[in-house]
C-alpha positions as CSV (number, residue, x, y, z in Angstrom):
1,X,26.4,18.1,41.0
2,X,30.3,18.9,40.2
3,X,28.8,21.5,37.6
4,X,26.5,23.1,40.3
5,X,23.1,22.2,38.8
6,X,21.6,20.2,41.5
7,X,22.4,19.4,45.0
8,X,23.1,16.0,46.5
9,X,19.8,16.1,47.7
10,X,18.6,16.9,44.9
11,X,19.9,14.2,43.2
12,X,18.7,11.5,45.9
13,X,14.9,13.0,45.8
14,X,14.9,12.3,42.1
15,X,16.1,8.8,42.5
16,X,13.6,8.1,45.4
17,X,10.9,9.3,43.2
18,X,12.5,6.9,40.4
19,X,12.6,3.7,42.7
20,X,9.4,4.7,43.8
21,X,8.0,4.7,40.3
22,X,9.1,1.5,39.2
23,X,8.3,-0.5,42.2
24,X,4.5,0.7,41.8
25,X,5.0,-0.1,37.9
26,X,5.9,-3.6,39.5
27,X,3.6,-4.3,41.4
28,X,0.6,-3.7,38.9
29,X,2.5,-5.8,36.4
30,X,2.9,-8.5,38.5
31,X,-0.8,-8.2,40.1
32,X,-2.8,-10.8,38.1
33,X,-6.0,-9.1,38.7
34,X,-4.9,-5.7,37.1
35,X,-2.5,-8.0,34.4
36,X,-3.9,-11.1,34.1
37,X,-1.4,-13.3,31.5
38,X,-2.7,-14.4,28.5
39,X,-3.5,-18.4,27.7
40,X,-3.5,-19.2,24.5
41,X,-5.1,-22.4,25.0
42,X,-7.5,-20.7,26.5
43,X,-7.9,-18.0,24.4
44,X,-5.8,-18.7,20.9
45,X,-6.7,-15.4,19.6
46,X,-5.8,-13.4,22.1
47,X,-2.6,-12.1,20.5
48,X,-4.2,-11.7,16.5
49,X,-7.0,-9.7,18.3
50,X,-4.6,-7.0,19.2
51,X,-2.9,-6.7,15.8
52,X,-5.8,-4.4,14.3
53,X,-8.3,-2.1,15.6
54,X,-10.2,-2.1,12.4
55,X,-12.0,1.0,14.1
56,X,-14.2,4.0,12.1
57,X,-12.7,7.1,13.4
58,X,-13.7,10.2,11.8
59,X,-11.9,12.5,13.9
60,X,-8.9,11.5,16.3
61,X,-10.5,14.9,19.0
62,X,-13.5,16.0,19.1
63,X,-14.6,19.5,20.1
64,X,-11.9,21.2,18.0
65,X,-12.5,22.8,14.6
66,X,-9.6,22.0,12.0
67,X,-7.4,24.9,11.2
68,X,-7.9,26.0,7.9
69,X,-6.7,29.3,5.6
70,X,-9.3,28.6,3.1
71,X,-12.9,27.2,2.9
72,X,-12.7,23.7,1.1
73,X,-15.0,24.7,-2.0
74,X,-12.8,27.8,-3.1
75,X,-9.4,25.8,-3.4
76,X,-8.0,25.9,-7.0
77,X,-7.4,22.1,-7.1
78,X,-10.8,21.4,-6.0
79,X,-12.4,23.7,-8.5
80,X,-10.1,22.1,-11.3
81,X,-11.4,18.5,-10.4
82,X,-14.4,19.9,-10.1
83,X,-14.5,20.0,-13.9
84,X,-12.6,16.8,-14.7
85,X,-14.1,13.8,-16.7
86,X,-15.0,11.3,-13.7
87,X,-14.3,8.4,-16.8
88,X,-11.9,8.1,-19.0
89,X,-13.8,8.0,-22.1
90,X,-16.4,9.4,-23.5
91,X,-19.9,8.6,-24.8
92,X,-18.7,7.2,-28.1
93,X,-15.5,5.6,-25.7
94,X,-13.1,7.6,-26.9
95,X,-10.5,8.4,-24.2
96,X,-10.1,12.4,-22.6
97,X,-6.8,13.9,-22.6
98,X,-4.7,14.0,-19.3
99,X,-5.4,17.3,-19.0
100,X,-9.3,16.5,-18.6
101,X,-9.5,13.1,-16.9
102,X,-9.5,12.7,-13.2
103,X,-6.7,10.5,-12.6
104,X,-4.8,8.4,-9.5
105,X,-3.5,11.9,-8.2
106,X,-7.1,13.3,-8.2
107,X,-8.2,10.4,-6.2
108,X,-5.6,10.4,-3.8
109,X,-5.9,14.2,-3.2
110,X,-9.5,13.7,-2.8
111,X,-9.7,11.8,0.6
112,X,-6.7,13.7,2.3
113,X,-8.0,17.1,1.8
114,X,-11.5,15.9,3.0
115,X,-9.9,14.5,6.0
116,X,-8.1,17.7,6.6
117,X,-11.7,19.8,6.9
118,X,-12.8,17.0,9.5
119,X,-10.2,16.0,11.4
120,X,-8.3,18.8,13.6
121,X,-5.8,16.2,14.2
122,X,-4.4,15.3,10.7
123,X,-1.5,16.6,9.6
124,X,1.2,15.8,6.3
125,X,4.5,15.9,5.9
126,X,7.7,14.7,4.2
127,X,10.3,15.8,1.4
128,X,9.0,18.6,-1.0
129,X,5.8,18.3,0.4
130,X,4.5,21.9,0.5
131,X,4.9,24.3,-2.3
132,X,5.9,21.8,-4.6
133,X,2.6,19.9,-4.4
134,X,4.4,17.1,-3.0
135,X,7.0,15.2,-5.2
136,X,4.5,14.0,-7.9
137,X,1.6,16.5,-7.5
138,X,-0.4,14.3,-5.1
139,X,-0.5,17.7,-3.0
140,X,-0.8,20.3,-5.5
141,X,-4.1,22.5,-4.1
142,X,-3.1,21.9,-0.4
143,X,-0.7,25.0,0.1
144,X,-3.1,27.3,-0.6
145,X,-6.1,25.7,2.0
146,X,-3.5,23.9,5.1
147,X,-1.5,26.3,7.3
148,X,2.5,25.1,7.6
149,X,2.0,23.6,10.6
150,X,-0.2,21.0,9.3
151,X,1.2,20.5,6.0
152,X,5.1,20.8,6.0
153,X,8.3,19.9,4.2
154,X,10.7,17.6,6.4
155,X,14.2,17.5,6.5
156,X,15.5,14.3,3.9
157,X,15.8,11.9,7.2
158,X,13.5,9.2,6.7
159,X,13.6,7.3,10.0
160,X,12.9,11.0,11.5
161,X,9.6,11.3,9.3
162,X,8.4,7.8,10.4
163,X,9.4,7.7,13.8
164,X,8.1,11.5,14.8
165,X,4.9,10.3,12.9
166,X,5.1,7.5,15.4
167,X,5.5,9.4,18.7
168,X,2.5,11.7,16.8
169,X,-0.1,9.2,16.7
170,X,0.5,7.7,20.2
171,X,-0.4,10.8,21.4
172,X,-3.8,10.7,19.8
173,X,-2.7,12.5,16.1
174,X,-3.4,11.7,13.0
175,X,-0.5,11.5,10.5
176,X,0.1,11.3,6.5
177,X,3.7,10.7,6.0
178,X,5.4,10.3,2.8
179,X,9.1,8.5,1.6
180,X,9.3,9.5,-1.6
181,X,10.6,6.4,-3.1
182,X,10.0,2.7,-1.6
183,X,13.5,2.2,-2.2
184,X,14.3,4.6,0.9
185,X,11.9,2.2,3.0
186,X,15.3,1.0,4.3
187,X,16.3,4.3,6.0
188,X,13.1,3.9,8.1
189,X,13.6,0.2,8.8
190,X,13.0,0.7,12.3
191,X,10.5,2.9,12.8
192,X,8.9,1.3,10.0
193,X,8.9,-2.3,11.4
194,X,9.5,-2.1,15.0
195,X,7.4,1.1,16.1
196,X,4.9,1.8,13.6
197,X,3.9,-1.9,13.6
198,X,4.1,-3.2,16.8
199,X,3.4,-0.1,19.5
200,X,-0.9,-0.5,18.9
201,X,-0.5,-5.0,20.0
202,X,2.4,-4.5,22.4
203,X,0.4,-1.6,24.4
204,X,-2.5,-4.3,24.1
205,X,-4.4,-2.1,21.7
206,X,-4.8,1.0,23.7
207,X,-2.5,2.9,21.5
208,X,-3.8,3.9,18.6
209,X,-1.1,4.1,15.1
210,X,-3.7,6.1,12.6
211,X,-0.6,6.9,10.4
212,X,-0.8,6.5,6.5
213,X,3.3,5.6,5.2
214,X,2.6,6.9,1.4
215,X,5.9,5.5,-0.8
216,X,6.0,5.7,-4.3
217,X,7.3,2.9,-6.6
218,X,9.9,4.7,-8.9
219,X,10.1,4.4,-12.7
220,X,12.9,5.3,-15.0
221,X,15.2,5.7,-12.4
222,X,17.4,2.6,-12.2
223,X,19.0,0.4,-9.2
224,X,18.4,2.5,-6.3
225,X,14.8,4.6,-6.8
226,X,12.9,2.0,-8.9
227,X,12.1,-1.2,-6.3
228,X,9.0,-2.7,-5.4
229,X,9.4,-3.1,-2.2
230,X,5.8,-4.3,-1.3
231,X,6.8,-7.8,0.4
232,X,9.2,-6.2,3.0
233,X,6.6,-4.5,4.0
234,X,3.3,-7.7,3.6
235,X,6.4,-9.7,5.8
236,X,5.9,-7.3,9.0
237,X,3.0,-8.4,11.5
238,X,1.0,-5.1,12.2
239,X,1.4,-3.1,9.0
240,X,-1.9,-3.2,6.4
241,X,-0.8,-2.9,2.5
242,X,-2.3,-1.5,0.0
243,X,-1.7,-0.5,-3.6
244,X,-3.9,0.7,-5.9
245,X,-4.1,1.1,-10.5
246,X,-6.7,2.5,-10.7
247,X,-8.3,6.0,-9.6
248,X,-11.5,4.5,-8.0
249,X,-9.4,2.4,-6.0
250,X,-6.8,5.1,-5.0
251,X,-10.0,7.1,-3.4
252,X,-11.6,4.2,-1.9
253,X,-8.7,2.9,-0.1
254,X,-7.6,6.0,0.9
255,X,-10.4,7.1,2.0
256,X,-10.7,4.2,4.1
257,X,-7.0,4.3,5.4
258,X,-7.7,7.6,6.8
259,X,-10.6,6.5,8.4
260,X,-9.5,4.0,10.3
261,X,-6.9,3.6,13.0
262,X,-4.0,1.1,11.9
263,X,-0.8,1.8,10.5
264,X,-1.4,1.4,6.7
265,X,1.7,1.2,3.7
266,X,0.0,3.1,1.1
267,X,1.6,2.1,-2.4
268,X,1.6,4.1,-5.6
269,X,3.0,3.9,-8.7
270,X,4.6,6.8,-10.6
271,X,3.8,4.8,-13.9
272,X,0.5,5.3,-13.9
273,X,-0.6,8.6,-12.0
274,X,-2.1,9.7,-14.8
275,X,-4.1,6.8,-15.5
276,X,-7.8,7.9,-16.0
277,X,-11.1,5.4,-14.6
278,X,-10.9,3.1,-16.8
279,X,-12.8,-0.1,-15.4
280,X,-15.8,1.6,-13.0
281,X,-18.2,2.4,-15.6
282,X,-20.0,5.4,-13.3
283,X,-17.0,6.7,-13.2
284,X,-15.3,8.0,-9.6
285,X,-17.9,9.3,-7.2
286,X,-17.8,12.9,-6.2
287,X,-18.5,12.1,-2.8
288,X,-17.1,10.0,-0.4
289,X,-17.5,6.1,0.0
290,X,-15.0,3.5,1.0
291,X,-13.7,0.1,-0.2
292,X,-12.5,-2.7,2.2
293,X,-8.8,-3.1,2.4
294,X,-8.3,-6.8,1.4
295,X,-10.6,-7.1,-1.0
296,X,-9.2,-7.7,-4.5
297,X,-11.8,-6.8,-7.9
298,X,-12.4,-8.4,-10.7
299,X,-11.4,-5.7,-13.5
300,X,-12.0,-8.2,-16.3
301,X,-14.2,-11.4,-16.2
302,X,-12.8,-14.6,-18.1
303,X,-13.3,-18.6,-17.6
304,X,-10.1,-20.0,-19.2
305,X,-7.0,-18.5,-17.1
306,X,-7.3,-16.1,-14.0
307,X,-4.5,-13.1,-13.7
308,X,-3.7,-11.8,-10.3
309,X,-2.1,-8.5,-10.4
310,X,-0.5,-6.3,-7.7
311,X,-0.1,-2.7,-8.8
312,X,0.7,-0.9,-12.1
313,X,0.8,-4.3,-13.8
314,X,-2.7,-4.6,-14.2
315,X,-2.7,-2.7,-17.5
316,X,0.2,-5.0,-19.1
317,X,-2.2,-8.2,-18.1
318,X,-5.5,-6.3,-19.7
319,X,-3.5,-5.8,-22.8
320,X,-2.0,-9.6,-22.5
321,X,-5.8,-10.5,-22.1
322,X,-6.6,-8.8,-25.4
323,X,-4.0,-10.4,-27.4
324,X,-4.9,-14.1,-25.7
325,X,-8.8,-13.6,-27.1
326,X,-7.5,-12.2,-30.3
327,X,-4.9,-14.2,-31.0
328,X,-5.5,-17.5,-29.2
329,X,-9.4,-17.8,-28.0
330,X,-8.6,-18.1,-24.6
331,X,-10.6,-15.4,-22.3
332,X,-8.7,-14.7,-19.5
333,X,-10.1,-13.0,-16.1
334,X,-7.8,-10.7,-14.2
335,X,-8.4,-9.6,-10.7
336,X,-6.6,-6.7,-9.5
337,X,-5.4,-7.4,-5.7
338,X,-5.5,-4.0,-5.1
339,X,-4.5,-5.0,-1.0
340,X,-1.7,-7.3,0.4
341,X,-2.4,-7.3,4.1
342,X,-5.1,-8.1,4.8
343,X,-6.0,-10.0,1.7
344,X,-9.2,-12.1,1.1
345,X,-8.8,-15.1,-0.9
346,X,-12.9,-15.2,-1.8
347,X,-12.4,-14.1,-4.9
348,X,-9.4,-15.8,-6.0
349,X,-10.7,-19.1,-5.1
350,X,-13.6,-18.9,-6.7
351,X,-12.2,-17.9,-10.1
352,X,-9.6,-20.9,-10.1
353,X,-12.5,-23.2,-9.5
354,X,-13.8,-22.2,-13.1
355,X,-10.5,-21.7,-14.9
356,X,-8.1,-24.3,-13.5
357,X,-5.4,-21.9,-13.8
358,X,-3.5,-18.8,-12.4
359,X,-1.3,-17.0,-13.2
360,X,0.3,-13.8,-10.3
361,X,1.7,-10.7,-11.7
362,X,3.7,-8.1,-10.2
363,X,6.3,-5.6,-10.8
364,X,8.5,-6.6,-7.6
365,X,11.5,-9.3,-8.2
366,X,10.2,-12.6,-8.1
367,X,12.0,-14.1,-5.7
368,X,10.7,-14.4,-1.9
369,X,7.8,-11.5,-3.4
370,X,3.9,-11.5,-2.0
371,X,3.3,-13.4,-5.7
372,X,5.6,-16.3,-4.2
373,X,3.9,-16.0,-1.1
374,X,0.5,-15.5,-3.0
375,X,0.9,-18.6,-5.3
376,X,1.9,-20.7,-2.2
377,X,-1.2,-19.8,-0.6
378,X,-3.7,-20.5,-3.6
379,X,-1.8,-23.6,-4.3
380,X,-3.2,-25.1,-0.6
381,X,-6.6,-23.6,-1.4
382,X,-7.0,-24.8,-4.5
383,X,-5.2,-27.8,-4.7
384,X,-7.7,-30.0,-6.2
385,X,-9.0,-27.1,-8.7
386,X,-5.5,-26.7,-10.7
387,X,-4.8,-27.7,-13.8
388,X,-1.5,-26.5,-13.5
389,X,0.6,-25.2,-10.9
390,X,0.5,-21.3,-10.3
391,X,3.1,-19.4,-12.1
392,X,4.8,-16.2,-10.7
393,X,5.4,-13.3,-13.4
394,X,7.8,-10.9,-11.7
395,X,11.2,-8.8,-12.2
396,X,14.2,-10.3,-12.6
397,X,16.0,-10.9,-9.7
398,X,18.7,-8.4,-10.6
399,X,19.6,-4.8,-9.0
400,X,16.9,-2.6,-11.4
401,X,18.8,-1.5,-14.7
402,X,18.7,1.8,-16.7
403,X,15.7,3.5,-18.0
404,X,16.0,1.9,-21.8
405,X,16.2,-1.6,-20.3
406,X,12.9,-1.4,-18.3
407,X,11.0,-3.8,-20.9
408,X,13.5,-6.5,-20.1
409,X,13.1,-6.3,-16.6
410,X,9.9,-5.7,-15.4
411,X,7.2,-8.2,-16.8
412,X,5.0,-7.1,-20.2
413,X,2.5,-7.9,-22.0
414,X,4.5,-10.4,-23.5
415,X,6.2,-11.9,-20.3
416,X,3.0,-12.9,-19.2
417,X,2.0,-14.5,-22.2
418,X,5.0,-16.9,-22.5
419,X,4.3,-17.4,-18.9
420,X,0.7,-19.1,-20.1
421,X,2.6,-20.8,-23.1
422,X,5.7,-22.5,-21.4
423,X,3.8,-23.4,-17.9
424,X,0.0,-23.7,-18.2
425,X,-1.2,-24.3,-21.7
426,X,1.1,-24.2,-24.9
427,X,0.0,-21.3,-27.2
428,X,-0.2,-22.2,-31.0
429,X,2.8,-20.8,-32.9
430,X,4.1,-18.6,-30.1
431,X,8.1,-18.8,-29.7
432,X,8.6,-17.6,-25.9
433,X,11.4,-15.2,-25.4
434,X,11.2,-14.9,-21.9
435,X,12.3,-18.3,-20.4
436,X,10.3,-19.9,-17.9
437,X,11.9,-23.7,-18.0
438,X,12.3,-26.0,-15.4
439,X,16.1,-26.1,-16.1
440,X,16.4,-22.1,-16.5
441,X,14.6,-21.7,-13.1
442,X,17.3,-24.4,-11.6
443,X,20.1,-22.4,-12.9
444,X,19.2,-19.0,-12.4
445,X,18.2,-20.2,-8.6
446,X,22.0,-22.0,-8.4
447,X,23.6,-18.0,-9.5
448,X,21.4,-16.1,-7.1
449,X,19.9,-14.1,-10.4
C-alpha cells in the first residue's frame, strides 16, 4: 500500500477472497457427511489403514514418455554388467575378482535406471550425484543416459533435498533422494520425520509420498560419518526401512521401493558395496522381480542357535557360524532381517521354536537400537520356546572412534561368539574378551557408556 503496489481496495478484495476461502474450508470440515469423524471403537483400524498404501505403481503419469539422451541397452554401465558374474564364485566355488562380480552397487543401479525408462516422473538427486556417479558409484552409467533435469547434483543442504523431495511427490513425482551419510539424517530431522512420514495418513491417504531417502552407513570415518542410524528412523510411524547385505536383496528391495508408493529409508552399507552374491545360488536375475519389504531370509540354516542380523553384519555372523561348527559343534542358523519396518516375525519365530535360542546382531549402538526393540518383541513371542533370554550384539555405546579402533567397536566374529558363551550356552575352553556380564551391563548402564 505505502510502497504503491496495491490499492486499498486491492488489499480488501484479497482479504474477502481469503475469509471467503476459509469459511467454505469450514464448513466442509465441519459437515459430517463430507467429514465424517473417525470411531475407533467402531472402526480400530481406521488410523493404521492410512499409514501405508502398499500400492503397485509403475508409473506415477501415464501418457508421457520418460525423457531420455540415450536408449537403455547402449549405456556403458549396462553393457559392463551386462558381462559381470551374476554369482560370486565359480563352477569349482572359487570366488571372481571385484572387477568381475556383480555386486550391491550393480543391484542398486539396476532397479533405478529401469525405473527411469518407465516412469516419466522419477527423478534423482543429492550431493555429487551426477558426474561423479554419485558418492559411492551407485550412479556411475546414469550421466551418460538421464538429462540434468532428472538426475542432478543438490546443494550440501539436507533438509532442502528431503523436503523439496517432499513437496515433489505430493505433486504426483516420483523422487530418489540421497544423504550421503546416515549420520547427516539429523539435518533433515524434520522433513524426514514430520513431512515425509506423516503428509500420505494426515491427508487420509490421498497424498501419495513415492520417495526413496538412500543414506549410506559410513565406515572408516570416525564420530560424525560412521553411525547406524537405523532405529531413529524404525521409531517414526510412516517411514518403511530397509537395509540390505547382499546384492539380490539390494535389487529386490529396491525394485520394490520404487514400485510402490510409501516413503521408504533405504540403507546401505559402504562396507560391503562390493560384496558379490554370495547366498542365492542362481545368482541375481537379469530381469526384474521383487522381494517383500518385511520379510527377513534365512541365509544359513542351523537348529542349535538362531542369529538375527541387520545389515553388513551378516558376514561377521556367517564367519562366527563357521567357527561355532568347527570349533564347538553347534550349527547355528542366521537370518538376515534384511527390513525393519514393516518386519514379519514368521520366520523368526519359527526358528527359536527349534533352537531355543537367539541371538540379534547389528552394527548400530546397542542401546535403545531396533535389536533392543527386536529382542523385546521375540521375547513376548516366544516366551515359552527360550532357553535363554535373547542377547543383543551391538556397538558400544560410545561416540564411533577412529578407523584403527573399528574392531573394538563394532561387533565381530568374535563378539558374537562370547555373546553365545557368557549368555546362552558356555563354550568349551573359550575366554570371552568382550564382556557381557550381568554386573558389567549394570555398570556400563549406571556411566551412560
Amino acid at each position: 500500500m505505502n510502497g504503491g503496489v496495491a490499492s486499498d481496495e486491492e488489499f480488501a478484495a484479497i482479504d474477502e477472497k481469503i475469509v471467503k476461502r476459509m469459511t467454505e474450508i469450514m464448513k466442509i470440515a465441519i459437515d459430517d457427511k463430507i467429514s465424517p469423524r473417525m470411531d475407533l471403537d467402531k472402526e480400530p483400524n481406521a488410523i493404521a489403514d492410512l499409514m501405508y498404501s502398499n500400492q503397485h505403481v509403475a508409473k506415477m503419469e501415464e501418457g508421457r514418455e520418460p525423457e531420455v539422451l540415450i536408449p537403455k541397452e547402449e549405456d556403458p554401465r549396462v553393457k559392463q554388467i551386462a558381462g559381470k558374474a551374476r554369482f560370486a564364485f565359480d563352477e569349482n566355488g572359487k570366488a571372481y575378482s571385484k572387477m568381475k562380480a556383480y555386486n550391491i552397487r550393480d543391484g542398486l543401479f539396476e532397479p533405478i535406471i529401469d525405473k527411469f525408462y518407465e516412469d516419466p516422473t522419477t527423478i534423482a538427486y543429492g550431493e555429487d550425484n551426477r558426474d561423479w556417479g554419485g558418492a559411492f558409484a551407485v550412479y556411475r552409467g546414469l550421466t551418460e543416459a538421464i538429462p540434468y533435469h532428472r538426475f542432478f547434483n543438490a546443494p550440501i543442504s539436507e533438509s532442502a533435498i528431503v523436503g523439496s523431495a517432499v513437496g515433489y511427490a505430493m505433486c504426483g513425482g516420483r523422487a530418489i533422494v540421497e544423504l550421503m551419510y546416515a549420520d547427516f539424517i539429523g539435518c533433515a530431522g524434520d522433513e524426514i520425520f514430520n513431512q515425509m512420514a506423516k503428509w500420505q495418513a494426515m491427508s487420509a491417504d490421498i497424498l501419495k509420498m513415492p520417495i526413496i531417502l538412500r543414506v549410506s552407513v559410513g565406515s572408516k570415518y570416525g564420530a560424525q560419518h560412521s553411525q547406524d542410524w537405523t532405529a531413529l528412523c524404525a521409531h517414526i510411524p510412516g517411514l518403511k526401512v530397509v537395509f540390505p547385505a547382499t546384492p539380490y536383496d539390494a535389487k529386490g528391495l529396491m525394485a520394490e521401493a520404487l514400485e510402490g508408493t510409501d516413503p521408504v529409508i533405504f540403507f546401505e552399507s559402504q562396507r560391503i558395496y562390493d560384496k558379490g552374491e554370495e547366498f542365492h545360488k542362481g545368482g541375481v536375475p537379469a530381469e526384474k522381480y521383487y522381494i517383500h519389504i518385511g520379510d527377513p531370509d534365512v541365509k544359513r540354516e542351523g537348529k542349535d542357535v538362531t542369529i538375527l542380523t541387520i545389515g553388513a553384519v551378516l558376514y561377521r555372523a556367517m564367519d562366527a557360524a563357521k567357527e561355532l561348527e568347527e570349533k564347538y559343534g553347534m550349527s547355528a542358523e542366521i537370518i538376515d532381517a534384511r527390513s525393519m519396518v514393516p518386519f514379519d516375525y514368521t520366520k523368526v519365530v519359527e526358528s527359536v521354536k527349534k533352537t531355543g535360542r537367539i541371538v540379534i546382531v547389528g552394527d548400530a549402538v546397542e542401546r535403545n537400537s531396533i535389536m533392543r526393540d527386536m529382542a523385546s518383541t521375540i521375547t513376548e513371542l516366544c516366551f515359552d520356546y527360550l532357553d535363554a533370554p535373547p542377547v543383543v550384539c551391538g556397538s558400544r555405546n560410545w561416540i564411533t572412534p577412529c578407523y584403527e579402533l573399528d574392531d573394538k567397536f563394532f561387533p565381530q566374529a568374535s563378539t558374537i561368539l562370547d555373546a553365545i558363551s557368557e549368555k546362552i550356552v558356555p563354550l568349551p575352553g573359550r575366554v570371552a574378551k568382550a564382556n557381557f556380564t550381568t554386573l558389567e551391563k549394570i555398570e556400563r548402564a549406571k556411566k551412560g557408556v
